[in-house]
C-alpha positions as CSV (number, residue, x, y, z in Angstrom):
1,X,-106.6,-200.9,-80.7
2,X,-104.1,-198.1,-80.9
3,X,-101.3,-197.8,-78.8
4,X,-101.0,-194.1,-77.2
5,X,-98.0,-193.4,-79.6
6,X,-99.4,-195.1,-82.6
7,X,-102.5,-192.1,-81.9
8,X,-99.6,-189.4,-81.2
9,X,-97.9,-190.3,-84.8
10,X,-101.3,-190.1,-86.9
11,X,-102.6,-187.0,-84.9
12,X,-99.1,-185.3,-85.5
13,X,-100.0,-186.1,-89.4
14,X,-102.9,-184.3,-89.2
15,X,-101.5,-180.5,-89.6
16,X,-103.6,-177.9,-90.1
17,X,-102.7,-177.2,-93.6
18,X,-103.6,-180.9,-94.8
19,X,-107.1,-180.4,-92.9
20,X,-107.4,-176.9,-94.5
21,X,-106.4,-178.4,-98.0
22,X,-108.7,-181.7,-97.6
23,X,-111.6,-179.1,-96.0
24,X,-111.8,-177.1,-99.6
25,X,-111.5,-180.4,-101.7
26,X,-114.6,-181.4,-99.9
27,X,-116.2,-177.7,-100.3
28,X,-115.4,-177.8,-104.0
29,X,-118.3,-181.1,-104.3
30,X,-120.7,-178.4,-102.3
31,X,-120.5,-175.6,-105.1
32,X,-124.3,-177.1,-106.5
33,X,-125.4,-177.3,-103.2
34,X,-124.3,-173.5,-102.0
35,X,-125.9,-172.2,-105.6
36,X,-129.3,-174.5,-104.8
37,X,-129.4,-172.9,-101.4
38,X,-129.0,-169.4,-103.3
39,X,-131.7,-169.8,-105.7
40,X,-134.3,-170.7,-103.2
41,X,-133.2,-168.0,-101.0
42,X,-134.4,-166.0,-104.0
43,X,-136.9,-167.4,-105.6
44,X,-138.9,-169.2,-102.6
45,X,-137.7,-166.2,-100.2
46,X,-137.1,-163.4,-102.2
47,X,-135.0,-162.5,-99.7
48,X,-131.1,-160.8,-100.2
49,X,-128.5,-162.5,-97.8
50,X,-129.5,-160.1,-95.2
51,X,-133.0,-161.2,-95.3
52,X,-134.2,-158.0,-97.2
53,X,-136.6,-158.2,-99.9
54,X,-135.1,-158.5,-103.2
55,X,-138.3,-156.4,-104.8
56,X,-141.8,-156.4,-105.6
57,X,-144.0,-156.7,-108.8
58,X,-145.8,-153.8,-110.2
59,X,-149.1,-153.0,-111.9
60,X,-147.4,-152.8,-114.9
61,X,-146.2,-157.0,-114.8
62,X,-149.5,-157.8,-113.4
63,X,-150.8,-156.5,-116.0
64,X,-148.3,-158.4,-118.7
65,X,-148.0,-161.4,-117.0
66,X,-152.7,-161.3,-117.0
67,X,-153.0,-161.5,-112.8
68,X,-150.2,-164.3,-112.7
69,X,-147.8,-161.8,-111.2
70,X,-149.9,-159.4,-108.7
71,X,-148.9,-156.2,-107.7
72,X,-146.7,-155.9,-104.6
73,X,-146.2,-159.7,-104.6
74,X,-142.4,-160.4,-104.0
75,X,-140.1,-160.9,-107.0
76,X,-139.2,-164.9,-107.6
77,X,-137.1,-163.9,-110.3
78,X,-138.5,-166.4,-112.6
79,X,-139.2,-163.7,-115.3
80,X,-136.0,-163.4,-115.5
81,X,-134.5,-165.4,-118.5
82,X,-132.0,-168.0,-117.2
83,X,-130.8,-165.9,-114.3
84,X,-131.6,-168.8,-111.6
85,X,-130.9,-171.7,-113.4
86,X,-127.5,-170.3,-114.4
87,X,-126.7,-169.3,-110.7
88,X,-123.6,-170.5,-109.6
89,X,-120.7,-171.3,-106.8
90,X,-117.4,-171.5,-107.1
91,X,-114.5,-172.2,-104.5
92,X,-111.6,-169.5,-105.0
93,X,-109.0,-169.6,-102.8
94,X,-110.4,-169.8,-99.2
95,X,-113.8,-167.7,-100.4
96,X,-117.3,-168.7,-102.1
97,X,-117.7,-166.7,-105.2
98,X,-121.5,-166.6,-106.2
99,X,-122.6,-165.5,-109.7
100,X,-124.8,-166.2,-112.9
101,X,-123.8,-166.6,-116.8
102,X,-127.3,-165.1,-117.5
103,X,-126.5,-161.9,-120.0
104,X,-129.2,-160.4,-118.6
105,X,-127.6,-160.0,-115.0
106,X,-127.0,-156.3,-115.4
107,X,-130.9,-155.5,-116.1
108,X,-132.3,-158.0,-113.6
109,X,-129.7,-156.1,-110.6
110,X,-131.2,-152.8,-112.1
111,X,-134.8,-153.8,-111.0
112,X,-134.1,-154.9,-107.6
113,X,-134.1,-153.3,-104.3
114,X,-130.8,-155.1,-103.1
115,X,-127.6,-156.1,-104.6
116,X,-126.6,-158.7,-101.9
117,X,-128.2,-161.3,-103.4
118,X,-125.3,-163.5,-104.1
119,X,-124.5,-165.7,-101.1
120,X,-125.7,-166.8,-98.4
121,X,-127.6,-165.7,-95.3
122,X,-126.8,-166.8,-92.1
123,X,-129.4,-169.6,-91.4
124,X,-128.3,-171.2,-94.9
125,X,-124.8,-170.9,-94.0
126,X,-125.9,-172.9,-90.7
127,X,-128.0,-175.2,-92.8
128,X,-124.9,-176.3,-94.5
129,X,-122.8,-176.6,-91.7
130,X,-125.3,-178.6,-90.3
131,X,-126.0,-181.2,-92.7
132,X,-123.0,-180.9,-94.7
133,X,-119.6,-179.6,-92.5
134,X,-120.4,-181.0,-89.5
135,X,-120.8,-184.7,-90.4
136,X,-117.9,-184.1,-93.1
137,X,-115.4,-183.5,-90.0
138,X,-117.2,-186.0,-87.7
139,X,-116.1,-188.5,-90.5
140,X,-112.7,-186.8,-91.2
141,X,-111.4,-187.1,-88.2
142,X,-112.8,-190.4,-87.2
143,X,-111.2,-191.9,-90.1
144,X,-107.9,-189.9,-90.1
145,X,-107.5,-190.6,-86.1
146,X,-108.9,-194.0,-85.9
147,X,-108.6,-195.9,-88.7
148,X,-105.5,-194.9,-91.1
């Protein structure tokens, strides 16, 4: 066990910058897991970051898509080309930056009730401080305080 001092000399090594700089190395290995969260906010919720609906289908893409798309049902953005499965998340700096490489970006924000849709809302931001921050730090400092 660790003397008092031998604690006092690791916890002294522990400044705030090399938590903040070991914090986004970790964040950078969440970047799938923030865009994943993102899509099914919008495809499963079709819900902005807010919680507002991202837009509804009309008569016109029932009728195109035979019944499978109904009028007034919520937008899942699967219609959309690659527009999901090229959302993604990228640390810059000390901020998430959400996007998508689909081309068709421009048209598909065009169609939609809300332009918030990149990010995430507040229960997904608690979802991944949850099961992802949380026992990140619990670990961190267990291991930087205890056994280095």
């Amino acid at each position: 066990m660790a003397t008092f001092l031998e604690q006092y000399e690791k916890a002294k090594r522990l400044t705030p910058k090399k938590v903040e700089n070991d914090l986004i190395v970790f964040v950078r290995t969440l970047e799938k897991y923030f865009a994943d969260l993102n899509v099914e906010q919008l495809h499963l919720e079709s819900k902005d970051v807010f919680g507002n609906p991202i837009g509804f289908y009309s008569k016109g893409t029932e009728t195109i898509t035979n019944g499978r798309k109904k009028e007034g049902d919520p937008f899942d953005l699967k219609e959309s080309g690659q527009f999901l499965n090229e959302l993604f998340t990228k640390v810059q700096g000390d901020s998430l930056f959400f996007d998508t490489k689909d081309e068709k970006k421009p048209e598909v924000l065009a169609n939609l009730l809300s332009k918030d849709i990149f990010g995430l809302s507040d229960e997904d931001l608690q979802k991944a401080i949850n099961e992802k921050v949380l026992p990140f730090f619990q670990d961190y400092f267990f291991k930087q305080l205890l056994l280095s």
